[in-house]
N, C-alpha and C positions, 0 to 999 in steps of 0.2 A: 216825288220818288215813287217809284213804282215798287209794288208790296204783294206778297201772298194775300189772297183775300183770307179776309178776318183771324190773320195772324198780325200782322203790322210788319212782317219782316221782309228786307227789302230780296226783291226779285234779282240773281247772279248774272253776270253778262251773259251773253249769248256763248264767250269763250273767255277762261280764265286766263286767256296770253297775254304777257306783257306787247302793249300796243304801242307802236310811233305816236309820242304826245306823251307818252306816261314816262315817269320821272326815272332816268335813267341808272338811278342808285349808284353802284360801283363798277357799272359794266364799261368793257371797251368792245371795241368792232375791229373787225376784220374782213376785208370782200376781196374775194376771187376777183382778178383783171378778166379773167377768160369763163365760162362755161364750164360746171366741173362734168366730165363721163362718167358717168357709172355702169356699174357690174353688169345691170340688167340690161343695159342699152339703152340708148338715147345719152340726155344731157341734161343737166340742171346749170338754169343761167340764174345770175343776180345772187350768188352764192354769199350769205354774211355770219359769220361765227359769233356770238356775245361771248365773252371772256370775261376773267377778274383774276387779277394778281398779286399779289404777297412779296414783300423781300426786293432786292435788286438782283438784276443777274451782274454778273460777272463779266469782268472784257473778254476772257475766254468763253465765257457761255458756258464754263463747266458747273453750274450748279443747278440746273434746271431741273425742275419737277414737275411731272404731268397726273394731274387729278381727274381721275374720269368718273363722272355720275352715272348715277342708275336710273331707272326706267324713267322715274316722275321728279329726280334732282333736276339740279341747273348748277349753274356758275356760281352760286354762292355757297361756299363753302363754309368759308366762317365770318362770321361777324351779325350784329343785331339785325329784326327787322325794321322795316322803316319805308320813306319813300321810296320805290321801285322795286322792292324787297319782299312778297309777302311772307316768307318766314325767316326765322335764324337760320344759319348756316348748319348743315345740314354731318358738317364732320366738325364742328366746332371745336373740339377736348383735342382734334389732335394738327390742328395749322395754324400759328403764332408762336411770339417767341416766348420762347423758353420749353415750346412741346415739341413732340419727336419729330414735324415740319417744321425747325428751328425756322422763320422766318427773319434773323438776325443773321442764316446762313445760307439757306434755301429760298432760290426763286421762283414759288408755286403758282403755274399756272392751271388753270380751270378754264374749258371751255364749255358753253351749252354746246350740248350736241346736236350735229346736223338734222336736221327735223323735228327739232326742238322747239317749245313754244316761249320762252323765257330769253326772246333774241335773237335766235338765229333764224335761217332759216326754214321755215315750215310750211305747215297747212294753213295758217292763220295767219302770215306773213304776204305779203303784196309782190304779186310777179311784176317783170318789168310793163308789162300794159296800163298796170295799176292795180288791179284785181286781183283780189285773195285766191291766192293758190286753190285751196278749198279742195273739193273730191278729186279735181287735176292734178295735185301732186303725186308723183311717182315714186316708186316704190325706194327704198335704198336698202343697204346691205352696209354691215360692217364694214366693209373694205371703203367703202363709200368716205361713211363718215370717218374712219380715218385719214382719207387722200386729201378731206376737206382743213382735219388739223394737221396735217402736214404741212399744207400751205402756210397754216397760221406760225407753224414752228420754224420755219423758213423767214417770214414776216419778222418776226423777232429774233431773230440771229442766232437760233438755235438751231445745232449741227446732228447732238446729240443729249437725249434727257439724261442725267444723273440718275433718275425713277422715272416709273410709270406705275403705278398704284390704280387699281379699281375693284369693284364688287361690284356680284351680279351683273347687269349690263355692262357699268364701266369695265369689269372684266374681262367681258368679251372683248373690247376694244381694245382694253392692255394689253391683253395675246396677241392679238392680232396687229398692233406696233411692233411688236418683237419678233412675229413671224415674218411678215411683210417689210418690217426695215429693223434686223437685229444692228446694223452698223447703227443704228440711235439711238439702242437704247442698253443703255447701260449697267439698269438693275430694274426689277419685275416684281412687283407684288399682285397674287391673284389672289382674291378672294371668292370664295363661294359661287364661282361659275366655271362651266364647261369649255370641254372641248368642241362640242356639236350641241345644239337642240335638241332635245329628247323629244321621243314620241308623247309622252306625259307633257311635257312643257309646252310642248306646243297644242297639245289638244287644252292645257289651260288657258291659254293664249285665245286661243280657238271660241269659245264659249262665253271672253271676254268681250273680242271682236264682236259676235251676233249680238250681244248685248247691248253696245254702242248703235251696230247698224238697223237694229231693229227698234230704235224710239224714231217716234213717228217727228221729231224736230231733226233727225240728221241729216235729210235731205238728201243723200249720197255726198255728205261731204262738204255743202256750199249752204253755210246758216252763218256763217261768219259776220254776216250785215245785219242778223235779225236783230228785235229787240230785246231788253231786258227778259227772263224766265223763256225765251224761246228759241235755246240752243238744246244740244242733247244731252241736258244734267241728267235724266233718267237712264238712262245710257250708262254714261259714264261713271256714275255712283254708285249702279250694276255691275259694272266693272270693278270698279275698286272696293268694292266689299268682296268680290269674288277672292280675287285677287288676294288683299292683307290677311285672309285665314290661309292661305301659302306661305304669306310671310313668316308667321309666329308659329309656334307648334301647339299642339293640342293639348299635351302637360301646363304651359301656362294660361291658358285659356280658359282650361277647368278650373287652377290654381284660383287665375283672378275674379271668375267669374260664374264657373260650376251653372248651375240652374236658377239662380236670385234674380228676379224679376225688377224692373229700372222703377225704383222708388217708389210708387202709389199705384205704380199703373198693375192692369190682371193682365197675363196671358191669356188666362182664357176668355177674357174678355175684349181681346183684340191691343192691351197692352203688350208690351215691349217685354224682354228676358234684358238683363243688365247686356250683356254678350251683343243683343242687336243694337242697343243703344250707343253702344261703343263702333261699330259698323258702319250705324249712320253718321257718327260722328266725324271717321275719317272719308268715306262718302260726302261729306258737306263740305270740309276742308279742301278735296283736291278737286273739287268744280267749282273752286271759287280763287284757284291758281291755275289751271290749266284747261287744258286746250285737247276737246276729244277726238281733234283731228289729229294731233301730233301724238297720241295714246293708239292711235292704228295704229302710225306711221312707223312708229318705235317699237312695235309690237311684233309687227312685218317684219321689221327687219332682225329684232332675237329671234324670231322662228327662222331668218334664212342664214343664223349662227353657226357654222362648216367652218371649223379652220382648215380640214382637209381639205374642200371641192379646190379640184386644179390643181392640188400641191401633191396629187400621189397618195391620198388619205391621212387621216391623224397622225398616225406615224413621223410616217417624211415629214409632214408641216412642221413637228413638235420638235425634231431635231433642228431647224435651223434657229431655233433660238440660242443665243448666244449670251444672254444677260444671264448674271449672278439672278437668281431665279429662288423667291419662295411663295410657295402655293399654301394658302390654308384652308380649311373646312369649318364650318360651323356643325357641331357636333348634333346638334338639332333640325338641323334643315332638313325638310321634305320638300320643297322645292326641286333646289340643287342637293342633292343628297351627295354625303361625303367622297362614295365612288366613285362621283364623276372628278373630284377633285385628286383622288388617287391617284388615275388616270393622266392627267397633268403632271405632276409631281415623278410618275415613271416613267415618263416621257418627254420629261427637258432634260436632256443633260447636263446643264446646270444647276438644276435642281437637286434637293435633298431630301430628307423624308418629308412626307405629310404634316404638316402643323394643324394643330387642331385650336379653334377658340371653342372656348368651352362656355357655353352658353343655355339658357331652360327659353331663351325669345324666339328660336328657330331662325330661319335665313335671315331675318330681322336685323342676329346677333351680327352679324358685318360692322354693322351703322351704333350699334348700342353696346358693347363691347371695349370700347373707344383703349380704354389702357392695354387689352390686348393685341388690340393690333399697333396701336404704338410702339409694343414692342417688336412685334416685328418689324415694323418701319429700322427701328434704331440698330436692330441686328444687321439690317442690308445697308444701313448709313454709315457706320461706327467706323468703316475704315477711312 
């Protein structure tokens, strides 16, 4: 086993994606017959979605539900870790039965998202030559990755979702199902995401990206063959400590953590504050799941998040949604901060006031909130 020298601890792949060989967990597949086009131009061939499902549908297909993840989720939604799995499900508290995704009623499906490392496909995924996509993968766009579940919804005989539910990322792509195909979609939960990218979002994006592309393992892209400790974990743990102080807010941060230094060690003597400790920690966790090509690629693509472009701006887009439509805010988020959720909410005409989860985790509150947004799940299901 190959190991940190004189730690003993073993050295992460080169990319944390689930790879052909590795144990398939609860996933299913889905492949495009054709080449999908996308937005930017050109084509993406050998097109394959990983999915996971809950419940049975229905002979009418009237009870479908579409689960969309966010930046660093996948397909697993609920249920234990285990082979092919490395963590629980990531909405756990609210998809099974008896919870507000009655799964005794509701047929929930969950795709990885296109450019995804956890099955579909990505940067770390195998073109039709044989060869890892790697820094040749092109760019995509939400509309992209929804044309790509489209198919899948098609695939399984679904005409029309009952829901479409997401936060943050998955958000983006919930709107943009209901912009793009309001005939399918039946009822809309947004959470904690925009109409467009902000200039703030994406210059966070921004400073993540150089992060990634500036360890000297990313190679533009093609390290996907290296060996053990020499992919771009430094990169990418740059990234994701940037990143997770977005997530949460700064009141719990102090709360949890204030200025207490991690156990024994000094600050000032090149010890750790408890705060970084906790930093590195999810830093270690998501380069030993994912994949820092498919952390661009997904990054790219919320920065080119316009429900407007083409559609005549925000506006016009906003009004072709047709779904029973509710938008919520986490009352904490700097990230996506409430106004942009405003924004949504006074711009579906379906829509109703602003819903607020009331939360001290910041954008976080989406994912850890679980009984509040449950209830809104059951406010848009109850009829």
């Amino acid at each position: 086993m190959n190991t940190t020298p004189g730690t003993g601890v073993p050295l992460p792949p080169a990319s944390g994606a689930w790879r052909e060989g590795d144990p398939p967990g609860r996933r299913q597949w889905h492949m495009w017959e054709k080449p999908l086009p996308l937005e930017a131009g050109g084509e993406l061939p050998g097109v394959r979605l990983a999915y996971e499902t809950w419940g049975q549908l229905t002979p009418d297909g009237s009870n479908a539900v579409l689960v969309l993840h966010a930046l660093t989720g996948d397909s697993h939604v609920t249920g234990p870790a285990g082979p092919g799995h490395p963590t629980p499900g990531w909405w756990e508290g609210l998809v099974g039965p008896g919870r507000a995704l009655d799964t005794d009623r509701w047929f929930v499906v969950a795709p990885n998202v296109l450019g995804g490392c956890q099955g579909s496909t990505g940067p770390s995924s195998r073109r039709p030559d044989g060869r890892h996509w790697g820094g040749d993968f092109p760019l995509l766009t939400q509309r992209d990755q929804v044309a790509a579940e489209v198919d899948l919804a098609d695939a399984l005989g679904i005409g029309r979702w009952a829901l479409v539910i997401g936060g943050s990322m998955g958000g983006m792509r919930a709107l943009e199902w209901a912009v793009s195909h309001p005939e399918r979609t039946e009822a809309l939960l947004l959470l904690a995401c925009p109409a467009a990218a902000s200039a703030e979002q994406i210059a966070w994006a921004d400073i993540q990206l150089h992060a990634i592309r500036s360890d000297p393992h990313w190679h533009s892209g093609d390290y996907h063959d290296a060996g053990p400790g020499r992919g771009p974990h430094a990169g990418l743990g740059l990234a994701r400590r940037l990143a997770h102080v977005t997530y949460r807010s700064e009141p719990e941060l102090q709360a949890r953590f204030g200025r207490t230094p991690q156990h024994t060690e000094d600050p000032w003597r090149g010890g750790r504050y408890q705060v970084g400790s906790y930093l590195d920690h999810h830093a270690a966790k998501l380069v030993g799941r994912f994949d820092a090509g498919s952390y661009v690629v997904l990054s790219e693509a919320m920065n080119t998040h316009d429900i407007g472009r083409g559609r005549g701006g925000t506006r016009a887009a906003l009004r072709r949604v047709t779904a029973r439509t509710l938008v919520a805010a986490v009352d904490s988020d700097r990230l996506y901060p409430p106004s942009q959720q405003a924004e949504l909410a006074a711009g579906i005409p379906s829509a109703d006031r602003l819903r607020v989860v009331r939360s001290p985790y910041g954008h976080d509150g989406f994912l850890i909130e679980t009984d509040q947004v449950a209830a809104l799940v059951r406010e848009l299901t109850s009829s």
